[in-house]
KOLTILUM-33167 format. One record per residue (C-alpha): chain; x, y, z. Coordinates in steps of 0.1 Angstrom, whole numbers, plus 5000, padded with zeros to 4 digits. Example, Ala and Ser with C-alpha at 12.3 -4.5 7.8 and 13.67 -1.06 7.14 Angstrom:
2
<mise cadena="A" xx="5123" yy="4955" zz="5078"/>
<mise cadena="A" xx="5137" yy="4989" zz="5071"/>
END
This chain:
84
<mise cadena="A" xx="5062" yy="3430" zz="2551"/>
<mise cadena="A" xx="5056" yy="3427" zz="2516"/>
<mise cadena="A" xx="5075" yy="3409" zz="2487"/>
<mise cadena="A" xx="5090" yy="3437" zz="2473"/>
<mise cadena="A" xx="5106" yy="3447" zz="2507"/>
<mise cadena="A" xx="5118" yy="3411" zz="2515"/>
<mise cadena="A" xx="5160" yy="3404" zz="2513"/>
<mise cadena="A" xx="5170" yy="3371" zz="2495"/>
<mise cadena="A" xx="5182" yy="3358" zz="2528"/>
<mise cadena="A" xx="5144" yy="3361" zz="2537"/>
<mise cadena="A" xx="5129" yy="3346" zz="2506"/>
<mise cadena="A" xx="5153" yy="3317" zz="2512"/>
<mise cadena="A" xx="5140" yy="3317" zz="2549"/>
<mise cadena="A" xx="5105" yy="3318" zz="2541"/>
<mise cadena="A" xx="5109" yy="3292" zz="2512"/>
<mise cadena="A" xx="5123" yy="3266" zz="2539"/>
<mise cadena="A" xx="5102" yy="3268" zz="2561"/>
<mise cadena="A" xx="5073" yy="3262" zz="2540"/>
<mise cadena="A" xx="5089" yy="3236" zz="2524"/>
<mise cadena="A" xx="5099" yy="3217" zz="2559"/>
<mise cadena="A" xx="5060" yy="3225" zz="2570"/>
<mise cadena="A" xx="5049" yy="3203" zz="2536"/>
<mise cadena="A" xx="5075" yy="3176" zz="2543"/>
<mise cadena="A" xx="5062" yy="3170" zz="2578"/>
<mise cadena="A" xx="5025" yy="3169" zz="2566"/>
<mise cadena="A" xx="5030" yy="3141" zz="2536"/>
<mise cadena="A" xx="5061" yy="3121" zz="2559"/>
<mise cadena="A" xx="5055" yy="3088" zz="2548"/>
<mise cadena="A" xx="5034" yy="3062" zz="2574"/>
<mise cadena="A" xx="5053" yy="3033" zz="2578"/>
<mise cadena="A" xx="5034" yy="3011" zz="2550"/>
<mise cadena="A" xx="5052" yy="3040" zz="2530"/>
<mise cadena="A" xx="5024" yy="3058" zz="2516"/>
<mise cadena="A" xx="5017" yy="3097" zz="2519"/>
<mise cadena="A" xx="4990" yy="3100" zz="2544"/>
<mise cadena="A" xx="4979" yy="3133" zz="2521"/>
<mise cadena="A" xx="4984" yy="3118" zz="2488"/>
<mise cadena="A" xx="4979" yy="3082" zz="2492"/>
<mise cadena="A" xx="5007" yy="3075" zz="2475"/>
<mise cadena="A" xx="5038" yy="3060" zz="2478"/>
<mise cadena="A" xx="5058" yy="3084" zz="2456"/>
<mise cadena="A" xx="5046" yy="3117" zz="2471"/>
<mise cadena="A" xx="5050" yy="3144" zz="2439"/>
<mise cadena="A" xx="5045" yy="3171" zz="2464"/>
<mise cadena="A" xx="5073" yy="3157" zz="2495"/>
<mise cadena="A" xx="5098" yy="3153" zz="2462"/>
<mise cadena="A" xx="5091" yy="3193" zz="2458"/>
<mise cadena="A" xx="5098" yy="3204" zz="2485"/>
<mise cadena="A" xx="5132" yy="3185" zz="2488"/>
<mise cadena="A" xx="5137" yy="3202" zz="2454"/>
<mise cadena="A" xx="5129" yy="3229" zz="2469"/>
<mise cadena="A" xx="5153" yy="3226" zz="2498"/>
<mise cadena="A" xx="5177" yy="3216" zz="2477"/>
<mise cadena="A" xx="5182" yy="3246" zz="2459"/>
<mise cadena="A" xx="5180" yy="3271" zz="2485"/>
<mise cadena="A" xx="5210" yy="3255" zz="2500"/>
<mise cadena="A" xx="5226" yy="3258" zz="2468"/>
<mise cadena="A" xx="5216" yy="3296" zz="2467"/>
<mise cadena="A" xx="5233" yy="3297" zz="2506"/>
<mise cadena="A" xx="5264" yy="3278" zz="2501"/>
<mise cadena="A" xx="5268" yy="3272" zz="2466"/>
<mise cadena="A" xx="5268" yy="3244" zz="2440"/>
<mise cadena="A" xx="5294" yy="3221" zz="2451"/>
<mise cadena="A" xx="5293" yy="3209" zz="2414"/>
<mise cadena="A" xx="5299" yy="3248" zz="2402"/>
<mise cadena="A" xx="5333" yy="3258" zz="2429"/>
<mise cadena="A" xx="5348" yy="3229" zz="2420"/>
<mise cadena="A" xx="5345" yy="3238" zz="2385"/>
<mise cadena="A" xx="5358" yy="3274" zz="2392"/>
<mise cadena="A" xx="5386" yy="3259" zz="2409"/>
<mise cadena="A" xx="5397" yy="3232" zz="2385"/>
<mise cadena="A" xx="5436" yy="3229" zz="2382"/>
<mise cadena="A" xx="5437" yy="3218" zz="2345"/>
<mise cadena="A" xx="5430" yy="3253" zz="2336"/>
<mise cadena="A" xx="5460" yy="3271" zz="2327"/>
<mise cadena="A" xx="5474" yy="3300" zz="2348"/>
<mise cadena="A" xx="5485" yy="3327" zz="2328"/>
<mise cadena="A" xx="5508" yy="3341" zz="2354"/>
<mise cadena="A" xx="5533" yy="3314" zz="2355"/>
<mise cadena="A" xx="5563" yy="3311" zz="2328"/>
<mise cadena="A" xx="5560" yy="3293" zz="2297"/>
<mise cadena="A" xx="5583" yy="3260" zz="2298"/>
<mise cadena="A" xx="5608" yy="3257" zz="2267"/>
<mise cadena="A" xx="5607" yy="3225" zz="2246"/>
END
């Protein structure tokens, strides 16, 4: 299938996998070094974790975000005013 016929829930698939498939190719040896990059701060394994990163926010939402959507220290309109 194409792009333009591809769900969100898709895109989101396809985006993880890819991004898993580049964290297993630059997976640190054990001096700690990219065996791609050669370097021990892999700019391309710190992607895809960005990447990953946000498609679970996109799946189960911004922990961050509901909590501020569900903050108590907002006032609720619907209960009575107190006098004094």
């Amino acid at each position: 299938m194409t792009a333009p016929f591809l769900s969100l829930a898709q895109i989101l698939n396809r985006l993880a996998l890819t991004a898993r498939w580049i964290l297993r190719d630059h997976q640190p040896t054990p001096c700690g070094r990219c065996p791609i990059c050669h370097t021990a701060d892999c700019a391309v394994a710190t992607a895809a974790r960005n990447v990953l990163e946000a498609t679970r926010r996109m799946r189960w939402g911004d922990p961050v975000q509901q909590q501020a959507a569900t903050d108590p220290a907002a006032p609720d309109h619907d209960e009575p005013r107190q006098a004094g």
